[in-house]
C-alpha positions in Angstrom: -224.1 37.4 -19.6 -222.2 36.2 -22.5 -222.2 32.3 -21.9 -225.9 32.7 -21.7 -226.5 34.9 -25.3 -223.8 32.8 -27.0 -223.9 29.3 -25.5 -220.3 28.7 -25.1 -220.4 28.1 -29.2 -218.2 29.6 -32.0 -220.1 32.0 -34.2 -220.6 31.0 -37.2 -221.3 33.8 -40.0 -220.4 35.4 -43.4 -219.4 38.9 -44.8 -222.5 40.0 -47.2 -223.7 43.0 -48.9 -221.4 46.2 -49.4 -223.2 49.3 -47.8 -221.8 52.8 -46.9 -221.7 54.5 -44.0 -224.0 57.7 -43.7 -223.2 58.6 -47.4 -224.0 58.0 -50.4 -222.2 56.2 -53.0 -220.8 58.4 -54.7 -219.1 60.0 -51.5 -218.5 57.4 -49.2 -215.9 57.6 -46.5 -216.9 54.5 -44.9 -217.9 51.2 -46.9 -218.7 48.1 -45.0 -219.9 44.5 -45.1 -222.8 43.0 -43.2 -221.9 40.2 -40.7 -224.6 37.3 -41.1 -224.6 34.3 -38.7 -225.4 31.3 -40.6 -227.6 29.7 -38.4 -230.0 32.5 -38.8 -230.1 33.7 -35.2 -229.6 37.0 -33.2 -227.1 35.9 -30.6 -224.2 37.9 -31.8 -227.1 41.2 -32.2 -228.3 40.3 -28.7 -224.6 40.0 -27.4 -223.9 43.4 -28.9 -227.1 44.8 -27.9 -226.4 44.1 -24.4 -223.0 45.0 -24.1 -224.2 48.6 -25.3 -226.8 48.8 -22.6 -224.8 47.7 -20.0 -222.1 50.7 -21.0 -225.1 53.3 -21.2 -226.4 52.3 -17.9 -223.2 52.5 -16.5 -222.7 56.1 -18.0 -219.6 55.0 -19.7 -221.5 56.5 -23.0 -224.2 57.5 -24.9 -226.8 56.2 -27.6 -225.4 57.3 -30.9 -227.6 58.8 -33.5 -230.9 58.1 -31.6 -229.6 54.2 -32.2 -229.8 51.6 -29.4 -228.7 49.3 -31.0 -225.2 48.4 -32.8 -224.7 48.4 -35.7 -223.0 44.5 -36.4 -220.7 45.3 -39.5 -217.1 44.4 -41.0 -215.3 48.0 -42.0 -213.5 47.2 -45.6 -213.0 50.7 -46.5 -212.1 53.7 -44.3 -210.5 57.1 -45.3 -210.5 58.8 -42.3 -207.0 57.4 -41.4 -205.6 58.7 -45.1 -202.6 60.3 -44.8 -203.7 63.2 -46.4 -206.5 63.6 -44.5 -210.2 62.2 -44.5 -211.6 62.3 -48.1 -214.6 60.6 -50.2 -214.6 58.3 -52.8 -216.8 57.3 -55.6 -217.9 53.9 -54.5 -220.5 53.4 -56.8 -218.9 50.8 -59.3 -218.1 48.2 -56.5 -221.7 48.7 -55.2 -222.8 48.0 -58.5 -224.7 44.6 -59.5 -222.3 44.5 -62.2 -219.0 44.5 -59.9 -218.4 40.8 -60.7 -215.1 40.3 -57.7 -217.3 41.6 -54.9 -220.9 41.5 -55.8 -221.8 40.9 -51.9 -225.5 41.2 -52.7 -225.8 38.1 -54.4 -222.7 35.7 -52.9 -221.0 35.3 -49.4 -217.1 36.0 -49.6 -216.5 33.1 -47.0 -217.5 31.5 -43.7 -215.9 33.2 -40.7 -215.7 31.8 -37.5 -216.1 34.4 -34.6 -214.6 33.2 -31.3 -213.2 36.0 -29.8 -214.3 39.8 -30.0 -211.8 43.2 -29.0 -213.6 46.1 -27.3 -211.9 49.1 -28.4 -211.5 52.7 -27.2 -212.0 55.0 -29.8 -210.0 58.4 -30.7 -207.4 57.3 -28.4 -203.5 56.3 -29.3 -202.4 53.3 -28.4 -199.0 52.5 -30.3 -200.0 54.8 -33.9 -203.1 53.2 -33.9 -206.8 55.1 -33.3 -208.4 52.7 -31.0 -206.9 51.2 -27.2 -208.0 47.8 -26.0 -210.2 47.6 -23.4 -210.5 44.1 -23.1 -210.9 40.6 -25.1 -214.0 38.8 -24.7 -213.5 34.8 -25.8 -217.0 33.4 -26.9 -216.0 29.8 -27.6 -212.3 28.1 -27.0 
């Protein structure tokens, strides 16, 4: 399935726009980046897409949230592993147009070349961590 959605090619994207996760700036717990290939195309989507149907159909899990389809994104900010425990935080300055460092709506922080992806487990422990590897998935050598 994957040789055929990705081509045996490197992915090719960029981190843009800051978003939050299910909040609202002002109490976000989760703040994240959008991964954009560069070539414009849905492979990584379709990849994703596919990998989550395959898991459903399997009964390995569940659509989340009515959703089904994932969610591509690169997490920058998460509180739920705070040591004090989960907590919000006023995002609303670096979401702003006038947050000059990461104004992600108007720039691209840098190329990123995606050749390999990790499928996690998540809520597990796997040496302090909150995800287990499942498995690596090479796209392009």
């Amino acid at each position: 399935m994957i040789p055929s959605i990705i081509g045996n090619k490197p992915l090719h994207g960029t981190l843009k726009n800051l978003r939050t996760m299910r909040s609202g700036a002002c109490s976000a717990r989760v703040v994240y980046s959008e991964f954009i290939l560069s070539d414009g195309s849905g492979r990584l989507q379709e990849l994703a897409d596919r990998c989550l149907e395959f898991f459903v159909e399997k009964g390995l899990m569940e659509y989340e949230f009515g959703r089904k389809s994932v969610l591509l994104h690169c997490t920058l900010i998460n509180t739920r592993w705070n040591q004090s425990g989960p907590r919000t935080i006023d995002a609303s300055e670096i979401l702003s147009e006038e947050f000059e460092l990461c104004s992600l709506g108007n720039c691209f922080l840098r190329r990123m070349d995606l050749n390999e992806m990790r499928l996690d487990s998540s809520f597990t422990s796997e040496d302090d961590c909150r995800f287990a590897k499942v498995s690596d998935i090479t796209i392009a050598d």
